[in-house]
N, C-alpha and C positions, 0 to 999 in steps of 0.2 A: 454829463458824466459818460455819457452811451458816446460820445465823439472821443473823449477821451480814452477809454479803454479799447476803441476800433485806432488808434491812435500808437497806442500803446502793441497795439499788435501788430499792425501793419508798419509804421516807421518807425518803432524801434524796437529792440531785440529782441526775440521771440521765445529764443533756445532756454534754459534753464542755466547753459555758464555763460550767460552773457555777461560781459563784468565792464558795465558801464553803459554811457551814451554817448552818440557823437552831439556835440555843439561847436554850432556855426560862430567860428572868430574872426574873418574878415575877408574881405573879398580880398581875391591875391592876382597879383600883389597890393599893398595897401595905397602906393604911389600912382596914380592916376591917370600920371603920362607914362607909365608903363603899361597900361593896359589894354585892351583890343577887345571886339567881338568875337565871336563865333570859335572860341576853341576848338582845335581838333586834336589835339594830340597833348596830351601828358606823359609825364616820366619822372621819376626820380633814381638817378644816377648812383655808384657804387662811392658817391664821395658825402652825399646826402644832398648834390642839389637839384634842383626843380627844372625840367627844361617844360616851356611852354610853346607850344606851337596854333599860331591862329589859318583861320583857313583864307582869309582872304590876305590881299595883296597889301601891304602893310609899311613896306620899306621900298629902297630903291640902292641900284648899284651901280656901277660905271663899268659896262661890259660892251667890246671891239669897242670904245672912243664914244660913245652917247650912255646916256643914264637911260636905264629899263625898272618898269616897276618891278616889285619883286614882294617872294615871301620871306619869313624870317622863322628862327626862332630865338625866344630872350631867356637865360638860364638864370634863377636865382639862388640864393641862398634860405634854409626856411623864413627867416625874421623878412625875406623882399627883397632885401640887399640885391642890386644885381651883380652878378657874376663880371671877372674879366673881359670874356671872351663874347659877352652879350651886346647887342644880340649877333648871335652867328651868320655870318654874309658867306664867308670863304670857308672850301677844306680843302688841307695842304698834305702832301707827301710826309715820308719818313722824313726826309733831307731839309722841310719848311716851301718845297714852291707849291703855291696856290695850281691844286687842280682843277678844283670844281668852283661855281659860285653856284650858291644852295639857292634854290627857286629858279632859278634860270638853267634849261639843259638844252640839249642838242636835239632835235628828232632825228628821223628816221631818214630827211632829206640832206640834211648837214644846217635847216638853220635854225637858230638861236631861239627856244620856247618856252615860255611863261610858266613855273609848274608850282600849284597851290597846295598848301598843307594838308596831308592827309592822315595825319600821324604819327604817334610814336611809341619804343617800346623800348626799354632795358632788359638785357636779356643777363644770364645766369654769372657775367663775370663784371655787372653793375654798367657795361659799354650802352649808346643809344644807338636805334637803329630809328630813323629817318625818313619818312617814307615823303614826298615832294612829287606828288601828281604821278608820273610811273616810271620815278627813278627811285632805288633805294641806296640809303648810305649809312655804312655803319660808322659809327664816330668814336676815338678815343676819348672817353670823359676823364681821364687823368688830363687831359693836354689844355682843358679849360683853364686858362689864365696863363698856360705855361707854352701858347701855339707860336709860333715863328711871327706872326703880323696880330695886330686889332684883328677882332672880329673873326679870327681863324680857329679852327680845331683838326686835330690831325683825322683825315681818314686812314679808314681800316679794311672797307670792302665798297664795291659800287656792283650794283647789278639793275636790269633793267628786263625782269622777265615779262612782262606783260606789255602790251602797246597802251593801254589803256589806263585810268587814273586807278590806285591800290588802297588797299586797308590796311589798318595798322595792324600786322601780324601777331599771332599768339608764339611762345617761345615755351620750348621744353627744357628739361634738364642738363641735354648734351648742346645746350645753346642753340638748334636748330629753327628754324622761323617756318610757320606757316601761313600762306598768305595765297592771296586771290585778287582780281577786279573787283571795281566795287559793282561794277553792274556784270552780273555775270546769264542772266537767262535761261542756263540750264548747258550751256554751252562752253563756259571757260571754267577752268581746273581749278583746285587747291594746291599749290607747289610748296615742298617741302624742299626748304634752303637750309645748306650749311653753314657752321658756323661764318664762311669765309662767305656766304650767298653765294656759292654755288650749288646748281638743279641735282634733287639728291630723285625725288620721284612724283607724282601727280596721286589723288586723291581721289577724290569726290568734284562732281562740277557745281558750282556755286548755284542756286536754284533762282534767285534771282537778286536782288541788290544785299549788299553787305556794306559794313563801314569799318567791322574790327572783326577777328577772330580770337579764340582764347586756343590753346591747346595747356593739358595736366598729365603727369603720371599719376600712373593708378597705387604706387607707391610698393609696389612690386620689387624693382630692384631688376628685372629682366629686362628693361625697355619697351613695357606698356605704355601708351600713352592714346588719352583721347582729345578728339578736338572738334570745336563746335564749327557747323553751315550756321550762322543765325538769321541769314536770310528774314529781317527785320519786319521785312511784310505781311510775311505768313503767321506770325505770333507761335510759329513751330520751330525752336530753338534743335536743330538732328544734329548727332552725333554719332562721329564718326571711330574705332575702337580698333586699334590692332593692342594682343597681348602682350608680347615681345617686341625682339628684335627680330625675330626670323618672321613674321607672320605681315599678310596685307589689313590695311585697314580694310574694316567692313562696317556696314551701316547697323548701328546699335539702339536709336529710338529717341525719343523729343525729351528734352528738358531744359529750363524749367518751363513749360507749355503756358502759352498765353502770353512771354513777355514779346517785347516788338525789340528786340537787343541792339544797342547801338554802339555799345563801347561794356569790355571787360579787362578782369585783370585777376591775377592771384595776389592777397594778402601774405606777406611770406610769412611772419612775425604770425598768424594765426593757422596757415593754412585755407584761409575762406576762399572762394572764388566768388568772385562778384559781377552781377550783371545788373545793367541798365533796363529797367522794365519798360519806358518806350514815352511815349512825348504826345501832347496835342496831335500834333498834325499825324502821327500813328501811333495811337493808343497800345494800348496793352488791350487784352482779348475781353471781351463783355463777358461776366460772369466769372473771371478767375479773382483774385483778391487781390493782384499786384495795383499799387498805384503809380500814375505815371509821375515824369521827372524825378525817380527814388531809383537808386543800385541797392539793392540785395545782396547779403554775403550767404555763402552755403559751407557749410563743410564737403570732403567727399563724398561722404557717406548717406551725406541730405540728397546728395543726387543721382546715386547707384545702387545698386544692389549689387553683391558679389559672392564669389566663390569659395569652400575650404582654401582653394592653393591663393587666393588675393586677387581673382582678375576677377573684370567686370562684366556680370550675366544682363545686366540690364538696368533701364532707368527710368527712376521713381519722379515720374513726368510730374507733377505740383508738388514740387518738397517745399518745407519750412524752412523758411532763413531762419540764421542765428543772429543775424545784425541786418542796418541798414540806414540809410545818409538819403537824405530828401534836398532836394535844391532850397536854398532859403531864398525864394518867391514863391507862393503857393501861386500867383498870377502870372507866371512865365510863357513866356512863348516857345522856348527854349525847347532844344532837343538832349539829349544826355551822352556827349560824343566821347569823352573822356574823365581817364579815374584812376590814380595814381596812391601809392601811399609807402613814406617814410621805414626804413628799416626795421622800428620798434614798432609798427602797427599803429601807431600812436594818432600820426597824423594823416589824414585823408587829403587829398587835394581833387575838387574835381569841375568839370567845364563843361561848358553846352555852345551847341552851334545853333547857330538864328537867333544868337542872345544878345544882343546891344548890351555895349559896354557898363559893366565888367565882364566877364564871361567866362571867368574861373574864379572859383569859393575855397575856406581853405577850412576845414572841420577839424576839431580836436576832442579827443577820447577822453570824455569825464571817471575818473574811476569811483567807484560805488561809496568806496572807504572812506572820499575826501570830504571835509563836513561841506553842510551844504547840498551836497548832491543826492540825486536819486537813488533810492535804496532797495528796489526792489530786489536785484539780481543778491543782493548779501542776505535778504530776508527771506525768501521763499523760492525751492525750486520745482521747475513746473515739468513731469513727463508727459513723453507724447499721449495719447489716448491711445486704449487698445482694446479692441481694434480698431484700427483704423486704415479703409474706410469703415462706415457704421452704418449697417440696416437699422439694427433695432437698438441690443444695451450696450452701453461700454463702461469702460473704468478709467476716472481721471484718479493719477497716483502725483501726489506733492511731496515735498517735503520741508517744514519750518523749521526757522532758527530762531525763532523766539514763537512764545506760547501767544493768544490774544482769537479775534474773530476771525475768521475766515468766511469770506464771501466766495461763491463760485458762480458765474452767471454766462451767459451761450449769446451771441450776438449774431445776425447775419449778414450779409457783405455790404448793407446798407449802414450797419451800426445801430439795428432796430435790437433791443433786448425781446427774447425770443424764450429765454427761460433762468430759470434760478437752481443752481442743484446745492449748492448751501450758506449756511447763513446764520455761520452758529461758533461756537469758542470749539477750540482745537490745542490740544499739547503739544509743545515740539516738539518734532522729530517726523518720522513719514506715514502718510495716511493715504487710503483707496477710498474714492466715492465714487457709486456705481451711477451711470446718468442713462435713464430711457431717452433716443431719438427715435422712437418710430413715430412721433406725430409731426417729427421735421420733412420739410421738402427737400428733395435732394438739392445738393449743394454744398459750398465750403463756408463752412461759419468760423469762428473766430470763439474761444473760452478764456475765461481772465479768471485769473484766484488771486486774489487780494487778501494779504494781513495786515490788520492794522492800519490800512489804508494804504499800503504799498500792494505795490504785483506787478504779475506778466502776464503773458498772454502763450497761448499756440493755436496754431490751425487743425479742425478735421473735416473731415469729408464724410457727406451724408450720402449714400444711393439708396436707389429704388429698384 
C-alpha cells in the first residue's frame, strides 16, 4: 500500500483538479513497420496530425544521381493511419519545385551533409518547425497530402543560425522560436527567431548541453515572456524573464530544481507546462522526489511567484505537479526526448531516445466520471499544506464529496510511512487537521488523504 500511495503521488496527479489519469493505449504507431528507435521530436499539427521525427538515419534519397542515407519524418493521423505526405523526404516552394531534401544539407563548404533528427515544434498557428542537425525548417502543415510531389510539404522558412547540431525550440505567443546548440559550454547564445526565422536578439549562453527549450507568457498581455537554459546536467532547470516587450531578459532563478530536462512543451487545452524529469543515464537530482523516465505537468503559478500588476518576482524552485505520464517500461533504457499532446488535452504522445523500437507511446486521459475509472480526483480534494515549507505544525485542509473514513498518512521519498495524522469518519464537505513535523528530518515527503478508499496525494517540504 506504502508503493502505492508514493505512486499515486509521484506518477499521477497530485493537484486537487486533477480530473482524471493518463493510461497507456499503444505504442504509436500501432503498425510495426512504421516504427523506429530513438525519438527525437514530436508534434501535433493545427490539423490534429502526429508528426514523428526519429533521430537516426532511417530512410534514403536519391540526391546529385546516387542514393544517400537520410533522416525522415512520418506524419500520422491519431488512430496511426499514416498521413499522405509521409514520410516527408522533400520541401517545395510556393510554385511546387523541390527545394530542400530534409536530412541532407549543404555545409559551409558547398558539399552535401548528412543531418539527424533533432526535433520538433508547432508553433501558435499549428505550422511544424523542423530542426535536422543545424538546419531549421518551417513547414506548411495544411500542404500535408495536398504538396506538389510524394513525400513533399510546402516550406515556409529555412534558417541556419548555428554551425552546430540544435534543439528543438520553445515558441511564444507572437510565434517566435527560441533556440540554441545542443552543446553550448557557456559560450554559444539563445537566439530568438521570428516568426519567418529571422535573428530577432540573443539571450542567455547555454551553460552546457541542452536538447529542447520551452519558453511561456506570463499571461500578462504586455509581452512577458519566460524561457528555460535546461542545461540537462546540472539538474538546475534557470530561467530566463523579460516583463514586456520594452524590457531585456534577465536571469530569474531554477525551476523545477533537480529534474535533468530533456524535452518540454505546453498543454494548451490545460495550460500545464510539462517537463521531462531525466533518464538512467542522467538521473533526476538525489534527494528531490521526481522520478526518472516521467514528464510532469505544472500550472504557472506551480512555478512562480508574482506580482499585484501579473509579472513574475520569482521562482518557486520544487513546485508540485498537477499531473504526469510515466513511460510504460519501468525497465527502460530510454531517455525522455519528446512530448507532444492533441488539441483537447486529451491525448499525450510521447518518445525517448536510446529506446529500441517502439520509441514513441501514445497515452490517453481517463476521466474520473467514466465507470470504471479511478475516482479519487471527484471524491476528495486535497490543499496544499500551510505552511509550507514546515519546521514544526501545519494544516492539511480537504475537502469531501461524500461522508465515510478518512485516512491521512506522511510518507518519505523512499515511500517508508513515517506517520498517520487521521484515521477516523469525516462529514462532507471541508475540514483542517493540524499535523506536528518537528520530529521529521528535513526533506520532501509525500501526504495521501484517502476516502473510502480513494485519494490523492501533495508534496511538502520539511527544514531545519
Amino acid at each position: 500500500m506504502q508503493r502505492l500511495l508514493l505512486t499515486l503521488a509521484l506518477a499521477l496527479p497530485l493537484a486537487a483538479n486533477a480530473q482524471g489519469v493518463w493510461e497507456f493505449e499503444t505504442d504509436f504507431p500501432a503498425d510495426t513497420d512504421r516504427q523506429f528507435s530513438s525519438t527525437h521530436g514530436l508534434a501535433v499539427d493545427g490539423q490534429g496530425l502526429v508528426w514523428v521525427q526519429p533521430h537516426n538515419l532511417v530512410d534514403s534519397v536519391q540526391v546529385a544521381g546516387e542514393y544517400r542515407a537520410s533522416g525522415t519524418v512520418t506524419v500520422f493521423s491519431p488512430d496511426g493511419t499514416e498521413a499522405a505526405c509521409s514520410p516527408v523526404r522533400f520541401l517545395a516552394d510556393a510554385s511546387g519545385a523541390v527545394t530542400d531534401t530534409l536530412g541532407i544539407g549543404t555545409n559551409a563548404s558547398g558539399s552535401l551533409e548528412t543531418q539527424t533528427g533533432r526535433g520538433l515544434t508547432a508553433d501558435v498557428n499549428g505550422d511544424v518547425l523542423i530542426v535536422s542537425g543545424n538546419l531549421l525548417f518551417k513547414v506548411d502543415h495544411t500542404s500535408c497530402g495536398a504538396g506538389p510531389a510524394p513525400n513533399t510539404v510546402r516550406l515556409l522558412a529555412k534558417a541556419q543560425p548555428f554551425s552546430g547540431s540544435m534543439i528543438a525550440p520553445g515558441t511564444d505567443a507572437a510565434g517566435n522560436f527560441y533556440i540554441s546548440q545542443v552543446v553550448g559550454n557557456g559560450t554559444q547564445p539563445y537566439k530568438i527567431l521570428d516568426p519567418n526565422l529571422n535573428e530577432l536578439a540573443d539571450i542567455a549562453n547555454n551553460r552546457t548541453f541542452n536538447r529542447a527549450s520551452l519558453a511561456v507568457d506570463d499571461g500578462g498581455g504586455d509581452g512577458g515572456v519566460a524561457m528555460w537554459d535546461f542545461s540537462y546536467t546540472t539538474n538546475m532547470p534557470a530561467v530566463w524573464y523579460r516583463p514586456d516587450d520594452f524590457s531585456d531578459f534577465d536571469s530569474l532563478g531554477v525551476t523545477p530544481m533537480g529534474m535533468a530536462i530533456e524535452s518540454a512543451t505546453i498543454q494548451e487545452a490545460t495550460g500545464y507546462l510539462w517537463f521531462s524529469s531525466g533518464s538512467p543515464e542522467n538521473p533526476p537530482a538525489p534527494g528531490t522526489p521526481w522520478v526518472a523516465n516521467t514528464w510532469y505537468g505544472f500550472a504557472l503559478e506551480d512555478l512562480f511567484e508574482f506580482d499585484g500588476n501579473g509579472d513574475i518576482t520569482a521562482t518557486i524552485e520544487v513546485p508540485t505537479p498537477r499531473d504526469s505520464i510515466t513511460w510504460n517500461d519501468p525497465a527502460t533504457p530510454g531517455r525522455p526526448r519528446a512530448i507532444a499532446f492533441s488539441a483537447d488535452g486529451m491525448t499525450a504522445y510521447v518518445g525517448q531516445f536510446s529506446q529500441p523500437v517502439p520509441a514513441t507511446q501514445k497515452f490517453v486521459k481517463m476521466d474520473t466520471a467514466e465507470e470504471g475509472a479511478p475516482q479519487w480526483a471527484a471524491v476528495v480534494d486535497v490543499a496544499q499544506n500551510t505552511p509550507n515549507p514546515v519546521s514544526s505544525r501545519t494544516t492539511i485542509s480537504f475537502t469531501t464529496r461524500e461522508a465515510g473514513t478518512v485516512r491521512i498518512r506522511v510518507f518519505d521519498a523512499s515511500g517508508r510511512q513515517v506517520a498517520t495524522v487521521a484515521d477516523r469518519a469525516f462529514a462532507t464537505g471541508t475540514h483542517a487537521v493540524d499535523f506536528d513535523a518537528s520530529g521529521l528530518a528535513a526533506g520532501v515527503y509525500v501526504y495521501s488523504v484517502e476516502v473510502n478508499g480513494f485519494g490523492t496525494a501533495r508534496q511538502m517540504t520539511v527544514v531545519r
